[in-house]
C-alpha positions in Angstrom: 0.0 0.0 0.0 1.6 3.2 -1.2 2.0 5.8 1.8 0.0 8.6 1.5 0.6 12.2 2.8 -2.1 12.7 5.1 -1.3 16.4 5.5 -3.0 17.1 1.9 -6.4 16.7 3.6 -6.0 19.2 6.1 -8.3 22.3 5.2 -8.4 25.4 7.9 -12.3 24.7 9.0 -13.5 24.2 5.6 -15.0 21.7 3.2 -13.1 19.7 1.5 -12.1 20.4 -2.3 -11.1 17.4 -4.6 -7.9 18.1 -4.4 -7.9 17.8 -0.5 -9.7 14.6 -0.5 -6.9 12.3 -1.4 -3.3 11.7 -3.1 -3.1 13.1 -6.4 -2.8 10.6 -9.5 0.6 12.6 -10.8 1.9 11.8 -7.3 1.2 8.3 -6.9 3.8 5.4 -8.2 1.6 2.7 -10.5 3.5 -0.8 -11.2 2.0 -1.9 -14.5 2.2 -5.6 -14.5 1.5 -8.4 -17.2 2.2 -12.1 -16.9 2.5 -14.8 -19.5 1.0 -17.7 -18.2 0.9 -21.8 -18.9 -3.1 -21.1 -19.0 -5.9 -19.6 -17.4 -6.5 -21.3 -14.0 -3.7 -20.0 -10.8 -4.3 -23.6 -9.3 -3.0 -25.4 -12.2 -0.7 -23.2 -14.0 2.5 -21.5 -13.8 4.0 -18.4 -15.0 6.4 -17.9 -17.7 6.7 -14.7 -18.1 6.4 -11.1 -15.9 6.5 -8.0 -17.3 6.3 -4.5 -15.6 6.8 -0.8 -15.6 6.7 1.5 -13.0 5.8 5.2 -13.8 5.1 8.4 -11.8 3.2 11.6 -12.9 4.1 10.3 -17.2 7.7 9.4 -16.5 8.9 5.6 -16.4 10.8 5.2 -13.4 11.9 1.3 -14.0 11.3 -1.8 -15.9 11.6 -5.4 -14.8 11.2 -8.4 -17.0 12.2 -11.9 -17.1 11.1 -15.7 -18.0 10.0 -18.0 -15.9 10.5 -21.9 -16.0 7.2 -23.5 -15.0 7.7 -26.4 -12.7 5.0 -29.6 -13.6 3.7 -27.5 -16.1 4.6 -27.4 -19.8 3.9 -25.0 -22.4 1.2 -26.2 -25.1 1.9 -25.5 -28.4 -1.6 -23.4 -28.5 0.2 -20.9 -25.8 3.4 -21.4 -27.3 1.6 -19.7 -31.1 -0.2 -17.4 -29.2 3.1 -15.9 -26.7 5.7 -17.0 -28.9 7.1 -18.5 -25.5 8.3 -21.5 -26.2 9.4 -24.6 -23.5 12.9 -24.4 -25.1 12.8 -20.2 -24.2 12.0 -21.3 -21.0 14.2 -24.2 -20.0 17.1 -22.2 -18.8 15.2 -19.5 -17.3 15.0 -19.1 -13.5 11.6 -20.3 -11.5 9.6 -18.5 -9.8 11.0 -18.8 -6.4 14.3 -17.0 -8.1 11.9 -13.9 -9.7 9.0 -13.4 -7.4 11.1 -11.7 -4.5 12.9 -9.8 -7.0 9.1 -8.9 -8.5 7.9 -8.1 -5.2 10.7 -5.6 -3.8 10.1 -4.3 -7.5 6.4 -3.5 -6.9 6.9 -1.9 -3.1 5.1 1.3 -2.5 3.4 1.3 -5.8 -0.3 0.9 -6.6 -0.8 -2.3 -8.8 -1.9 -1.8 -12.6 -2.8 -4.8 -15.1 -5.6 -5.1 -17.8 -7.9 -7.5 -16.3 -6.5 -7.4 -13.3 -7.9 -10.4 -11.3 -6.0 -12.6 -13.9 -2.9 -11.5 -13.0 -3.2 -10.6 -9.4 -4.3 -14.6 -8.9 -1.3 -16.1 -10.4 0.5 -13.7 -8.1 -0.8 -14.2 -4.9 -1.6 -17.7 -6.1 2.6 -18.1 -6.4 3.2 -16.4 -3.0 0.7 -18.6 -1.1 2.7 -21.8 -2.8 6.0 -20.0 -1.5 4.8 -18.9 1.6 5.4 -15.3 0.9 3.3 -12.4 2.3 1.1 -11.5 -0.3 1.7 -7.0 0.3 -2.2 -6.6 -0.7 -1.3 -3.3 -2.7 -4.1 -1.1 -4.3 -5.4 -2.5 -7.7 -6.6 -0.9 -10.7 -8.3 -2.8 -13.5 -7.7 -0.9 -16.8 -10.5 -3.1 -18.2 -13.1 -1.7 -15.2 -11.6 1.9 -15.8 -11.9 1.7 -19.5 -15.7 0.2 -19.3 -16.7 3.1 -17.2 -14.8 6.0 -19.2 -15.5 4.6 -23.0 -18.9 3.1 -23.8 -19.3 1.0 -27.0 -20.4 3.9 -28.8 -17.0 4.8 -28.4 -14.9 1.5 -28.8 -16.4 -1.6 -29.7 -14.6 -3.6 -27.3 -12.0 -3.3 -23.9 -9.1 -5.7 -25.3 -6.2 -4.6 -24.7 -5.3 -3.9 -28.8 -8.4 -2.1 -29.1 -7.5 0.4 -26.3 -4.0 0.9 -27.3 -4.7 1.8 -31.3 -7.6 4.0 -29.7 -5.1 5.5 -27.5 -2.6 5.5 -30.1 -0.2 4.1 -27.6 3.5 4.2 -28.4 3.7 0.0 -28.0 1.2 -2.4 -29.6 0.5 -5.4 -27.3 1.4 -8.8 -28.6 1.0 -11.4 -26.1 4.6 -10.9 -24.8 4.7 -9.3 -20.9 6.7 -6.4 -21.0 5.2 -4.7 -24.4 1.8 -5.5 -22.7 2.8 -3.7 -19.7 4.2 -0.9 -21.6 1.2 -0.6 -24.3 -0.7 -1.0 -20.5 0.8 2.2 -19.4 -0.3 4.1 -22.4 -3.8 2.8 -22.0 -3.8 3.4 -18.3 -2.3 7.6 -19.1 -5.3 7.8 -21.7 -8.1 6.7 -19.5 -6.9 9.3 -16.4 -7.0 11.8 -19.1 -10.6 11.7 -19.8 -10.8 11.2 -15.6 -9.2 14.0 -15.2 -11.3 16.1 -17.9 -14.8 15.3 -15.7 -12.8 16.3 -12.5 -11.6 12.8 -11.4 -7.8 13.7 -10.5 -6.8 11.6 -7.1 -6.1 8.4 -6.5 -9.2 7.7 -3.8 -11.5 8.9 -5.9 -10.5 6.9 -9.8 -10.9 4.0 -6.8 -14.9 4.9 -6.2 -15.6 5.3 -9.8 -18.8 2.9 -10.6 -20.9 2.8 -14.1 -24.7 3.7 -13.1 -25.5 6.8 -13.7 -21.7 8.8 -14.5 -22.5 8.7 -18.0 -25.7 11.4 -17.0 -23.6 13.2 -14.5 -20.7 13.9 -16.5 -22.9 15.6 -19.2 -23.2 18.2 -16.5 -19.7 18.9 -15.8 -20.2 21.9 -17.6 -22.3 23.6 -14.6 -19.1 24.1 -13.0 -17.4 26.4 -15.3 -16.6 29.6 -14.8 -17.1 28.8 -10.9 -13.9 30.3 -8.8 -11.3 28.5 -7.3 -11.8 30.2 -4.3 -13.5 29.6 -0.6 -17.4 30.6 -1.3 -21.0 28.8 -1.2 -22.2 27.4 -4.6 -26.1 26.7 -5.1 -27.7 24.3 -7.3 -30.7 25.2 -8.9 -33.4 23.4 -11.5 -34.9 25.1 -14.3 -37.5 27.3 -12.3 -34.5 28.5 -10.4 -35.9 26.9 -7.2 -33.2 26.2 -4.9 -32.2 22.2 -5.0 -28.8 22.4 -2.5 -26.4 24.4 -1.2 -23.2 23.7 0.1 -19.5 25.4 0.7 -15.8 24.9 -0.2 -12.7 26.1 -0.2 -12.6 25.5 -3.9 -16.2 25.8 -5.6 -14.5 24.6 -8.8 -13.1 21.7 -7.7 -15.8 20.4 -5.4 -18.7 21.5 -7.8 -17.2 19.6 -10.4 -16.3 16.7 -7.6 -20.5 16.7 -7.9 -20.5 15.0 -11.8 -17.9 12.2 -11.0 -18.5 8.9 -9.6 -16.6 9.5 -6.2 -20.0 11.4 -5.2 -21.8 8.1 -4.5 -24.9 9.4 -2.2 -28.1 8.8 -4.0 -30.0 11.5 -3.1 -26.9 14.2 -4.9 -27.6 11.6 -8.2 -31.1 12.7 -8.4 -30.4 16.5 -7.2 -27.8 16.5 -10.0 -30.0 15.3 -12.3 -32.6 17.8 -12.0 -30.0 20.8 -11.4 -29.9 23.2 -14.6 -27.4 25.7 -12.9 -25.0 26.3 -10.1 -24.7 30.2 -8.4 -21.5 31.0 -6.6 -21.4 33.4 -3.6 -17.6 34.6 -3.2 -17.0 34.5 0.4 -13.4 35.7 2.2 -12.7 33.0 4.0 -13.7 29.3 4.3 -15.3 29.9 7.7 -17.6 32.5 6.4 -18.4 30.1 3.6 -19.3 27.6 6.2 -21.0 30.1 7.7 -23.4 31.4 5.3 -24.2 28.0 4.4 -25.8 26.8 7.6 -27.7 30.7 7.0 -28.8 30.1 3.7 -29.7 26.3 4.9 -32.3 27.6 7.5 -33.4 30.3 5.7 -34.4 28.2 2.4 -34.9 24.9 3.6 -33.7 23.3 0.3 -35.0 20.0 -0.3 -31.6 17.9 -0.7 -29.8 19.1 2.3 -30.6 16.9 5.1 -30.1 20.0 8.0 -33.0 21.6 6.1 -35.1 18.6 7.0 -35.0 19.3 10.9 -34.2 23.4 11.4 -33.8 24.3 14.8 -35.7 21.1 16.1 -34.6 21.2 20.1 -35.9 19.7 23.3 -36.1 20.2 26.6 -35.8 20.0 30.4 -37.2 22.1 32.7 -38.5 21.7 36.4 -42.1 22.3 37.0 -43.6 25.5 39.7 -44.6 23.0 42.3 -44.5 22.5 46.1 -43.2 18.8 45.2 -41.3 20.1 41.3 -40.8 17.1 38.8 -39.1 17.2 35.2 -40.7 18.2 32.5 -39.6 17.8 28.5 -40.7 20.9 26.6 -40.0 21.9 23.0 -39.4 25.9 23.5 -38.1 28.0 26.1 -40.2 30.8 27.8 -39.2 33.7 29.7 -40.0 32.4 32.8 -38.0 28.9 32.2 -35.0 31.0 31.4 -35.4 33.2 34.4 -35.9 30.1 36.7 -32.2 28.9 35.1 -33.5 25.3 35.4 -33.5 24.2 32.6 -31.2 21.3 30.8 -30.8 20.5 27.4 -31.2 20.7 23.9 -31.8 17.9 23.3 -31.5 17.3 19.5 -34.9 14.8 19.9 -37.9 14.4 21.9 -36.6 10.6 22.7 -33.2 11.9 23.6 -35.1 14.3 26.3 -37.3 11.3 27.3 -34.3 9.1 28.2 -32.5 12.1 29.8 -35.5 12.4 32.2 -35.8 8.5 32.9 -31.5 8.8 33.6 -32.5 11.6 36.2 -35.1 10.5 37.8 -33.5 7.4 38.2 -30.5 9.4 39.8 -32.2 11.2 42.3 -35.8 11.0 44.2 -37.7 13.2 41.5 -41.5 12.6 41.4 -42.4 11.6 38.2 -46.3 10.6 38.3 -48.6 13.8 37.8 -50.6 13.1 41.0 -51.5 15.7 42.7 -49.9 15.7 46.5 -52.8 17.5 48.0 -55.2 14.6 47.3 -55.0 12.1 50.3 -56.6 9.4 48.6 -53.5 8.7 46.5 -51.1 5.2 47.5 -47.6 5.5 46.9 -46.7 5.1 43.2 -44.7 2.3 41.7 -41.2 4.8 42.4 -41.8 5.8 45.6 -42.7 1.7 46.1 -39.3 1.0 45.2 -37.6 3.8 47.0 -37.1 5.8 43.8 -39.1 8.7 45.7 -40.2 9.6 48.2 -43.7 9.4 47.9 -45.0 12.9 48.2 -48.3 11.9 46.6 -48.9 9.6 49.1 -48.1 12.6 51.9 -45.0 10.5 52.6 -42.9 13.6 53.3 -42.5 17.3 52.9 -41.7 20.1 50.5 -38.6 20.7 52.2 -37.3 17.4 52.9 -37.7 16.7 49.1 -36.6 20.0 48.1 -32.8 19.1 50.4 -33.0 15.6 48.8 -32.7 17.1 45.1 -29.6 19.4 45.9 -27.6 17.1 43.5 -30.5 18.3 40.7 -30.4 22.2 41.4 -26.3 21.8 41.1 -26.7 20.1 38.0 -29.0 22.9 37.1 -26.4 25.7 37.7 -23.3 23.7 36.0 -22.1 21.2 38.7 -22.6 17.5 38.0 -20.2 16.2 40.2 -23.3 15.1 42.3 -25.1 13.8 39.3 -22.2 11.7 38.0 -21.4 10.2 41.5 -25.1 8.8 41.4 -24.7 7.5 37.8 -21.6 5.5 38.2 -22.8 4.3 41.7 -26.2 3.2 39.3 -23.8 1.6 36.6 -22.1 -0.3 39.3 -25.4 -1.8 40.9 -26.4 -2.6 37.6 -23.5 -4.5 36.8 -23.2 -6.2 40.1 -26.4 -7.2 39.3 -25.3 -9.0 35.9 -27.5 -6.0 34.2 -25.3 -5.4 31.4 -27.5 -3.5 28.7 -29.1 -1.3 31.0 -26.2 -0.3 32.5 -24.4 0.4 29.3 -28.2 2.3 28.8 -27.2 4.4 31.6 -23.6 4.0 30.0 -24.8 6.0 26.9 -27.5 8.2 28.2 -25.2 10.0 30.9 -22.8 10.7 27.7 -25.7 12.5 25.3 -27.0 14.7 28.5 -23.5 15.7 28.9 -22.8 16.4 25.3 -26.1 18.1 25.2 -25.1 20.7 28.2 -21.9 20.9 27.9 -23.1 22.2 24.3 -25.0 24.9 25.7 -22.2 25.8 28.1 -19.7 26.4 25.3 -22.4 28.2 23.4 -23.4 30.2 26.4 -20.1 31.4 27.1 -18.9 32.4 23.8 -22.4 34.4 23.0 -21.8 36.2 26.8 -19.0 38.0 24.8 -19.6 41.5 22.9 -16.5 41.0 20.9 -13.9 38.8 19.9 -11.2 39.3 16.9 -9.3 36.6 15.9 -6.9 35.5 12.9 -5.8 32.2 11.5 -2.9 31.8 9.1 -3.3 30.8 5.5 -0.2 28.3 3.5 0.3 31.2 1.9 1.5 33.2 4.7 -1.6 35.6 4.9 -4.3 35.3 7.6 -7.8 34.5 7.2 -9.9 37.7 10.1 -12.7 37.5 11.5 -15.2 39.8 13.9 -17.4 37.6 16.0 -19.8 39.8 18.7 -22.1 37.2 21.0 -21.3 33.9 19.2 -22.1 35.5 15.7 -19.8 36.0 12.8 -20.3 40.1 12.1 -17.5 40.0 9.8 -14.9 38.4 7.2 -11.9 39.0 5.6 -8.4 38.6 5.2 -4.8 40.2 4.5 -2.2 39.3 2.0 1.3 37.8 2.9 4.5 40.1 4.4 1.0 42.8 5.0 0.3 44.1 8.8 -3.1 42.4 9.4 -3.8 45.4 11.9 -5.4 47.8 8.9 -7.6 45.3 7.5 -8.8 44.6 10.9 -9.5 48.0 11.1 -12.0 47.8 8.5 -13.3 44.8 9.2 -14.8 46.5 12.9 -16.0 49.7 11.1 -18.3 47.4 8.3 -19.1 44.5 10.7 -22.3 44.2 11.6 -24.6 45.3 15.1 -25.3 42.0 16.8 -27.6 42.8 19.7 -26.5 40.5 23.4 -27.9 36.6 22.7 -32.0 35.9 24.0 -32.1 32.0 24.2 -36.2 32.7 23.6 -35.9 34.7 20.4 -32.6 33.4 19.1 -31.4 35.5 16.6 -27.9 33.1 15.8 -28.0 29.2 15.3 -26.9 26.9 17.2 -25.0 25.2 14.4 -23.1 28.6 13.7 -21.7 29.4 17.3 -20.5 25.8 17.1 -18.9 26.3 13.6 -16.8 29.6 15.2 -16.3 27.3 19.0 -14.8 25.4 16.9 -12.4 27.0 14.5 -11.4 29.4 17.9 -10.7 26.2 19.3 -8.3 24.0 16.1 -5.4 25.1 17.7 -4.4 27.8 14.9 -6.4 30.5 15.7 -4.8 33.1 17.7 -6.9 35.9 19.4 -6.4 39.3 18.7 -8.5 41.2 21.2 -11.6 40.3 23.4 -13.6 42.5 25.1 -13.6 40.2 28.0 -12.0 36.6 29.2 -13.2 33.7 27.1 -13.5 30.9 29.7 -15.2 28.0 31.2 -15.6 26.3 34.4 -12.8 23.8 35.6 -15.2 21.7 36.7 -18.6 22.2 34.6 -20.0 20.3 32.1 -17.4 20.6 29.3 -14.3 19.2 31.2 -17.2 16.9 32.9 -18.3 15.3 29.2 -14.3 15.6 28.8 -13.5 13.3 31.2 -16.5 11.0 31.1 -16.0 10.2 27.2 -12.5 8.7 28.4 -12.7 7.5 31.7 -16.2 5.1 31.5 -15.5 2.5 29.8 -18.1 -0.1 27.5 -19.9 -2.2 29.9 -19.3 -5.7 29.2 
């Protein structure tokens, strides 16, 4: 397997572009292998002949050829007229023990090339398993499969090897012999990534994903992507009424526009949005977080039909404790004043089963009433919790508002950013449950102490980055520049950048006088989405960013609910 530089995929925050996504093709060593063989089955036949080139980015790097005497397996004189290998070529030559090692240090590194690959791939692997050699399971590529998908018999009336090298026009004909197969190979294999390469298909990872169904429709389109800039921005498919299909972001709207008409974009739902788009409209943004940014905008403001956000905008759940002398939990799908101004209130919860199980984890944590009974009414026995000792019974008159108000103190921490109470009684529930050989519902418990966790600590980070008026901040470009932006109350108020061996100071100048008024964050009329303040958490937080100024600290409890989910998400281990 050839080793790839991972550090091509990293993008500052953004999308992806194809050219991120994987190794390019220019880059990549291909071994270009054809064998001569005693006949078509690996199990009982040998060998005679290997033949192989190895090129990088159009240049041939090496050759290896050489016969190969067949051990209990003679050459018929069918194969002999066809190869013009003969058993008297052959009877001096060295077996395959001698020329497989040889082969195989040849080969190292490189991705594997034949025409009809699984042919000659079996007789390898078939020759290291008889020799006891590690097969190195490199990448294969089939020039048959690539040619099939690339050429359709309108084009070529068959895939045979001599067919695709006089279409080609390749600079060796084929004739049954190893090595001018493998070279006439090579020409075939540089003519195919050509016509990749002209529908957008230019690394390695993707030629790998290529499949037949529906490219030939797709890669009519490419054409949609033309005149798009190679530059960070939001691009916007739209059908022939000009109705708004998808929209998405890059750092190169070229590139991953055009990534949308090649067969490395396998999702089924972008087959059919593609098919029905007539036009693609760039927005130009100056940066790839303001890209990102007015994306998940755009998203909620037109719902289009092929994004899947679009599908649920803004759908959030969630706690809150009810006005009562004995208060239970309640799951609610908005926030009022009055919840807010209570400051009980936990969640979101990105679904209303997600809130459920939170409140089952919580009453099971701590004595919460959870039937609706009314206290006052003496006619009420003690419910199935209070039974058990899960409460205590206050609708039964089994106790007082203040004795089960002091019994929930580990609630009301939770409910102003401690947990340490709350995950003291979830591990102490895990380990009865376990002792009690209770497996799944402990790792229930496992898993539902992790999503309320994730869910507040959410909110927390949120909270805290929205409770500041104004934050600068600057993250440097490859290219030596840096990529600015403004952010007031966990919103993005402005974009833009400064050029390489340029102060950023007089750009960011600017950038304040233009950026927009965001007024202090209301949790009940939320101006900014949650998606968004997480986008700009998260590209303060890569590791890259620097701060330029803050209006004030940017910080979060030692002990809250971030460093709590921090901890939790590596210290509980699966249940088992």
């Amino acid at each position: 397997m050839p080793s790839f530089d991972r550090s091509r995929t990293h993008t500052r925050g953004g999308q992806l572009s194809l050219a991120d996504l994987g190794t390019p093709l220019h880059d990549v060593d291909f071994v270009v292998v054809d064998l001569e063989t005693t006949g078509a089955h690996s199990a009982d036949n040998a060998i005679t002949e290997i033949g192989a080139v190895r090129v990088r980015g159009g240049d041939v790097l090496g050759e290896f050829q050489s016969l190969v005497r067949p051990v209990g397996s003679a050459i018929s004189p069918f194969v002999a007229r066809l190869t013009g290998i003969t058993n008297s070529m052959v009877a001096d030559a060295p077996r395959i023990e001698a020329v497989l090692p040889s082969f195989l240090e040849f080969m190292r590194g490189a991705v594997l090339v034949a025409h009809n690959a699984p042919f000659d791939v079996g007789f390898l692997r078939a020759a290291c398993t008889r020799l006891d050699y590690t097969w190195p399971a490199p990448k294969v590529l089939d020039t048959v499969t690539l040619a099939r998908r690339a050429l359709p018999r309108t084009e070529v009336r068959n895939h045979k090897l001599a067919t695709l090298a006089a279409f080609f026009g390749t600079d060796t004909d084929p004739d049954h012999r190893a090595l001018s197969d493998a070279r006439a190979t090579v020409g075939v294999l540089h003519g195919l990534f050509e016509i990749y390469g002209s529908h957008g298909i230019v690394t390695l990872e993707d030629l790998s994903t290529v499949r037949t169904t529906g490219w030939s429709r797709r890669r009519q389109k490419t054409h949609l992507a033309d005149g798009l800039p190679h530059a960070p921005g939001v691009y916007t498919f739209l059908d022939g009424s000009r109705r708004v299909l998808y929209i998405g972001s890059s750092g190169n709207m070229h590139s991953r526009v055009r990534s949308y008409f090649t067969e490395s974009e396998t999702r089924g739902r972008m087959t059919e949005m593609v098919t029905a788009a007539q036009e693609v409209s760039p927005l130009l943004c100056a940066t790839v977080l303001e890209a990102r940014v007015r994306e998940v905008r755009l998203i909620g403001e037109l719902e289009p039909p092929y994004n899947r956000r679009s599908k649920r905008p803004e759908k959030r759940h969630w706690l809150t404790e009810t006005r009562e002398d004995f208060p239970r939990l309640s799951a609610v799908r908005s926030l009022t004043r009055e919840r807010v101004d209570s400051a009980r209130i936990l969640g979101p919860f990105r679904s209303a089963a997600s809130a459920r199980a939170a409140k089952q984890l919580l009453e099971t944590v701590f004595p919460l009433r959870s039937c609706t009974a009314s206290p006052a009414s003496a006619r009420f026995a003690p419910c199935a919790a209070a039974q058990v000792g899960r409460c205590h019974g206050p609708c039964a008159g089994q106790t007082d508002p203040a004795e089960y108000a002091h019994s929930l103190a580990g609630l009301r921490a939770l409910f102003n950013g401690d947990p340490g109470q709350f995950l003291a009684g979830a591990r102490q529930r895990i380990s009865d449950l376990a002792s009690q050989e209770r497996f799944e519902a402990a790792a229930e418990v496992r898993d539902s102490v992790g999503r309320l966790l994730h869910s507040t600590a959410g909110l927390s980070t949120r909270t805290s980055l929205r409770s500041i008026t104004e934050i600068v901040a600057a993250e440097r470009r490859e290219d030596g520049g840096w990529d600015l932006a403004v952010i007031r109350h966990g919103r993005l108020a402005a974009a833009g950048s400064s050029h390489r061996g340029v102060s950023p100071y007089p750009a960011i100048d600017a950038l304040l006088l233009s950026a927009d008024f965001v007024p202090p964050h209301d949790p009940v009329t939320q101006l900014t989405a949650d998606e968004e303040t997480d986008l700009l958490v998260s590209w303060l937080s890569n590791g890259t960013t620097r701060l330029v100024r803050s209006s004030s600290a940017w910080t979060q409890p030692a002990h809250g609910f971030e460093a709590a989910r921090f901890a939790w998400t590596r210290l509980v281990r699966p249940v088992s």
